[in-house]
N, C-alpha and C positions, 0 to 999 in steps of 0.2 A: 739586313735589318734584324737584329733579335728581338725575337717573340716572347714574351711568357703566355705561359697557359699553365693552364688545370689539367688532370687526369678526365675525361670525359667519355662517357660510354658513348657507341656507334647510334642506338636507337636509345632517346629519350624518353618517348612516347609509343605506347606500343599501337599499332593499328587497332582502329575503332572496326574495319568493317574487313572481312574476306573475299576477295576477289573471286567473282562471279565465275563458275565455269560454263560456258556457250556450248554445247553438244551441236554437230550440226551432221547432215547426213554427209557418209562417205562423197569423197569429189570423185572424177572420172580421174585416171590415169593422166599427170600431166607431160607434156611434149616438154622437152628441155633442150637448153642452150648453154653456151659460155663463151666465153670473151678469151680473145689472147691477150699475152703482154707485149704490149708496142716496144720491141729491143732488140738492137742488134746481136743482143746476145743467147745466139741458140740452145744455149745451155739452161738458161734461165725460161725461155720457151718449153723446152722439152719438160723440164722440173715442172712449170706451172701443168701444161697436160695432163703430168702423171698425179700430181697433186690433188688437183681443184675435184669436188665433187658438182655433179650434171646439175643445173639451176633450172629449176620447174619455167616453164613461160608465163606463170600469171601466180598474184600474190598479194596478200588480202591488205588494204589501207584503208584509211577515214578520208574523205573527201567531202566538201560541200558544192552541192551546184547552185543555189543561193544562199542571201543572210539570214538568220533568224536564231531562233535558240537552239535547245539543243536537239531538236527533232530534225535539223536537216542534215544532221550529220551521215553519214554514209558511210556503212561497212561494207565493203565491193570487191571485187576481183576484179584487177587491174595487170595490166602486162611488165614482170619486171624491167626497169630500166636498163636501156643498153649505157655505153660508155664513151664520155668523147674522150677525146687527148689529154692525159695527164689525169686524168678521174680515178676514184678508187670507189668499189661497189661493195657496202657494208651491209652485212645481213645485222641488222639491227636487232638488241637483243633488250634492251630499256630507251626509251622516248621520254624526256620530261614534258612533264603540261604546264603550262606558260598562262601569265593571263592574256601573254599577247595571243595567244592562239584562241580564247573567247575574243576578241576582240576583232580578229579576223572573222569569226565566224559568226558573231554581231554585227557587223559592219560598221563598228565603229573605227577600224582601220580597213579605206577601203583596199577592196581584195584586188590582185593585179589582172587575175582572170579567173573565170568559173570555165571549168569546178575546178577546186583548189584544190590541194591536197595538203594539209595541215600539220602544224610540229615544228620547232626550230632545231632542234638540237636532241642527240641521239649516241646511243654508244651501242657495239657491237665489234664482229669479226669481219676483218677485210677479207674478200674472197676472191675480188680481182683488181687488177690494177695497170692501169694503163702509161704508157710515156714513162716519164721521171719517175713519176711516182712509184712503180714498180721496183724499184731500188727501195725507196724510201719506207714503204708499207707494203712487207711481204705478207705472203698470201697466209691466212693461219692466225696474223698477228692482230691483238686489241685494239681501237681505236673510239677517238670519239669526236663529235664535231660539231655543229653551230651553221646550220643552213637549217632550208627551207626540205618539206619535202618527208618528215621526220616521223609523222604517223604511219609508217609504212613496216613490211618487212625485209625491205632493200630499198636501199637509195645509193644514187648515184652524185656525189659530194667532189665538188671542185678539189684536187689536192692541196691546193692553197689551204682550205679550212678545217683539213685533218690534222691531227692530233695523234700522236700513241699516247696510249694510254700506260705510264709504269708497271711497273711490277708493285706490287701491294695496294693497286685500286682496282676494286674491282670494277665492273660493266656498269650495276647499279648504280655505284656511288657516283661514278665519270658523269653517267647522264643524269641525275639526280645534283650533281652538284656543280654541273661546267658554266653552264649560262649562268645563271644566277653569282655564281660563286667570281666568275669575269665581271659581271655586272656590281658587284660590291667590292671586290677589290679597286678596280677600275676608278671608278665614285670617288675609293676613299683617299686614293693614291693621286688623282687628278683633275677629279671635280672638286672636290671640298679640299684636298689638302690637306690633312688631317694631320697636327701635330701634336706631339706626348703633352698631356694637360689640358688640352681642349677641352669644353664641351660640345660632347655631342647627341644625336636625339635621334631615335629610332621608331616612326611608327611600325603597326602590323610586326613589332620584335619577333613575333614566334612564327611567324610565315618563312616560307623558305629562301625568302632573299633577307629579308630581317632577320634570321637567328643566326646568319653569316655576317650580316653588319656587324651584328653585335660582337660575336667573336672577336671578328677583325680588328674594329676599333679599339676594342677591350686589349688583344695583341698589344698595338702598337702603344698602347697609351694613354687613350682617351679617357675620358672620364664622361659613361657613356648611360644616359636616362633613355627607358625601353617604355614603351607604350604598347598596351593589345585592348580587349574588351572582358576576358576576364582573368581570375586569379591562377586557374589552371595555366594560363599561358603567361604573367605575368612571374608566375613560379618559373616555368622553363625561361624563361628572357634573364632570369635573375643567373641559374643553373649556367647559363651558358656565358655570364661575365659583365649582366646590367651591372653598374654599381645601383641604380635606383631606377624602382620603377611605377608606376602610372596608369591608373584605369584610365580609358581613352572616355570613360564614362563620367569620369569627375569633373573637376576643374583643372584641366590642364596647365593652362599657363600660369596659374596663381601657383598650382603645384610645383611648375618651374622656375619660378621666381622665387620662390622660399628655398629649393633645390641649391640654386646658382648663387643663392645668399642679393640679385637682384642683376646679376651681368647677365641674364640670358642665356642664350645656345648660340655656339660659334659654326656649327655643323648642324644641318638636319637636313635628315631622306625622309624623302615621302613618298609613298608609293601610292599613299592613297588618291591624292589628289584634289578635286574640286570642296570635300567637307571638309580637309582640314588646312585648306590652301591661306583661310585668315588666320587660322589659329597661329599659321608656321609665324607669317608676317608679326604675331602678337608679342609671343615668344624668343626669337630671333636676337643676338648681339648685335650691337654696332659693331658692321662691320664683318656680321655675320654670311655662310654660304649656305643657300637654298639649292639644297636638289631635290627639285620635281622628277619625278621619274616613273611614274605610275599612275593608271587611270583607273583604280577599283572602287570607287565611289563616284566615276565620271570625270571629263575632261577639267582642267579649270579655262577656263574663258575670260576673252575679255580686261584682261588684266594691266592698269594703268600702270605704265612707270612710274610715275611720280608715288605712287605707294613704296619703293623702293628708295625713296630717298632722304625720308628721317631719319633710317640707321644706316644709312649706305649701305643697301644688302644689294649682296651679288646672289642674282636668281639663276639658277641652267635648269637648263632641261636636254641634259645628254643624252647619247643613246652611245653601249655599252661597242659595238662597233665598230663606232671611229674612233675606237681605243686601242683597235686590232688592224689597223686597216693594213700594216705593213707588216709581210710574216713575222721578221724579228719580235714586232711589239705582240704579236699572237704566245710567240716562241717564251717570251720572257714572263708575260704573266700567266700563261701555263703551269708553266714552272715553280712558279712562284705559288700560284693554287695548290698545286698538287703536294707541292713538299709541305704548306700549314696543313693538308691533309694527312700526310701518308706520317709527318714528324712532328708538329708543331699544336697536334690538341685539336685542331680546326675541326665540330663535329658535323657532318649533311646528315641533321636530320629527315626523313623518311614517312610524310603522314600514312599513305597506304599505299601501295601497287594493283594498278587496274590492269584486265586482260585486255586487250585491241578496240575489243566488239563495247567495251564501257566506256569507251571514250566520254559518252553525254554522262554518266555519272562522275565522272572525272570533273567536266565543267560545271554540271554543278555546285560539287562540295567547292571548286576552289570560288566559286564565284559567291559561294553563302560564307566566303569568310568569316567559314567555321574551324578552317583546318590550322593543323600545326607542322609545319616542314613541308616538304617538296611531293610532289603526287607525279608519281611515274606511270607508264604506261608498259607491258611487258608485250614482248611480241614474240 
């Protein structure tokens, strides 16, 4: 599919705040371990030996042992993970923050067991690797991935959900831009369908799953209305290829019915959820697709069919996942991510990078949907 784009700088926005630095007293001497590679071939055994450097046995994560805000988060020293079969062991070197990970930690998604340990997705340096995968991700080399487990300074990642990472992306960018960047490709290509001349609608444009909608759709074709809460952010949604855009504070839909000349939106993501869940319904084409996909204003509840049936709207509510479930479909929009990254203009904005032990001011800012781009975690 060809793209157009614009010329676009990496940072749009410079960071509003500096990443705290945590002093803490010297640790004792740690005892260390390391993993071999499950292979018949001794050669590649001896290699890894002389290779790998000794891995401490304990290594700081966030973890919650109940729900709540952000005071139950926990900065701890934890045992690094060993390896089952076929696992690869990433010393993680950026974690994105996610609203699902507030969410987990609110208990608005219940958690599968306490204490958790928090983060979906993560980039870093593979250090060991087990089975297959020892072929596939040698020791030394970049990667990034999409599990659980991700607030950590190593995790141990099914190879099924590893990724290399190319050359010309860096660590940051991978984790900064994988999930989110899956999650709106994903949407546009499969949920909504999105074809050249469309309209489509963008709330939270300047967040870091909205300012990659917007790209994207903008890429393909779209003809694509951005919405945030103010002009600061309505300027960057513009920057990055709104054709029009929308204080979420005005009158929305009369805004988009003058817009659309009276057809509506044939496309819209919502991330937000329960406050703009009538609006979407107000707004919407006959004929139009609803993607729900976000709870930062709360879940939406409750919801009659029969409200779907004046414009024949097709409502989802996907998750970004069971778009990946088969490596191939992993493999292909990967690929597909990285190259509008590394070629095609696609810019992961960056709101600020927090050190491990900020994780609560991490969920803060993104939860005061104040921020603009993606909030990383540095480990």
């Amino acid at each position: 599919m060809a793209l157009r784009h614009t010329a676009l700088l990496h940072r749009l926005i410079p960071r509003t705040t500096s990443p705290r630095i945590v002093v803490t007293a010297p640790l004792p001497r740690p005892t260390f371990t390391s993993y071999p590679i499950i292979t018949n071939n001794t050669t590649n055994r001896r290699q890894f030996a002389n290779n790998m450097a000794p891995l401490p046995a304990t290594m700081k994560a966030i973890e919650i042992a109940q729900n709540g805000g952000i005071e139950v988060l926990e900065h701890k020293d934890v045992p690094v993970p060993t390896l089952a079969d076929n696992q690869v062991l990433i010393r993680n070197e950026f974690a994105g923050v996610n609203f699902i990970d507030t969410y987990f930690r609110s208990g608005l998604y219940k958690a599968p067991q306490f204490p958790l340990r928090l983060g979906r997705e993560a980039a870093g340096e593979v250090i060991a690797a087990t089975g297959a995968a020892a072929a596939k991700f040698p020791v030394g080399s970049k990667a990034v991935y999409m599990e659980g487990n991700a607030y950590a300074e190593y995790t141990a990642v099914n190879a099924s959900n590893v990724i290399s990472i190319p050359d010309g992306v860096s660590t940051e960018v991978a984790a900064a831009g994988y999930l989110q960047g899956l999650t709106a490709w994903t949407f546009i290509r499969e949920a909504a369908n999105v074809q050249p001349g469309q309209w489509a609608f963008v709330h939270a444009a300047a967040g870091g799953c909205g300012s990659l909608l917007v790209q994207m759709l903008h890429a393909i074709g779209a003809k694509v209305i951005a919405s945030a809460s103010t002009d600061e952010k309505l300027a960057l949604a513009k920057k990055l290829g709104a054709d029009y855009t929308v204080k979420s504070t005005d009158d929305v839909a009369a805004e988009v019915k003058k817009i659309t000349n009276g057809h509506g939106v044939d496309a819209i993501f919502d991330g937000i959820g329960k406050s703009t869940f009538d609006l979407d319904l107000e707004m919407i084409a006959r004929k139009g697709n609803l993607i729900s996909f976000g709870n930062a204003s709360g879940a939406v509840e409750g919801v009659a069919l029969l409200r779907l049936a004046p414009k024949n709207v097709r409502l989802m509510r996907p998750v970004v996942n069971n778009y990946l479930v088969e490596r191939e479909e992993l493999e292909q929009y990967t690929t597909e991510l990285f190259d509008m990254i590394k070629n095609k203009g696609i810019v992961v904005s960056i709101h600020d990078v927090y050190p491990l032990a900020d994780a609560g001011r991490a969920h803060t800012d993104i939860e005061s949907r104040k921020t603009t781009g993606k909030l990383v975690l540095k480990l």
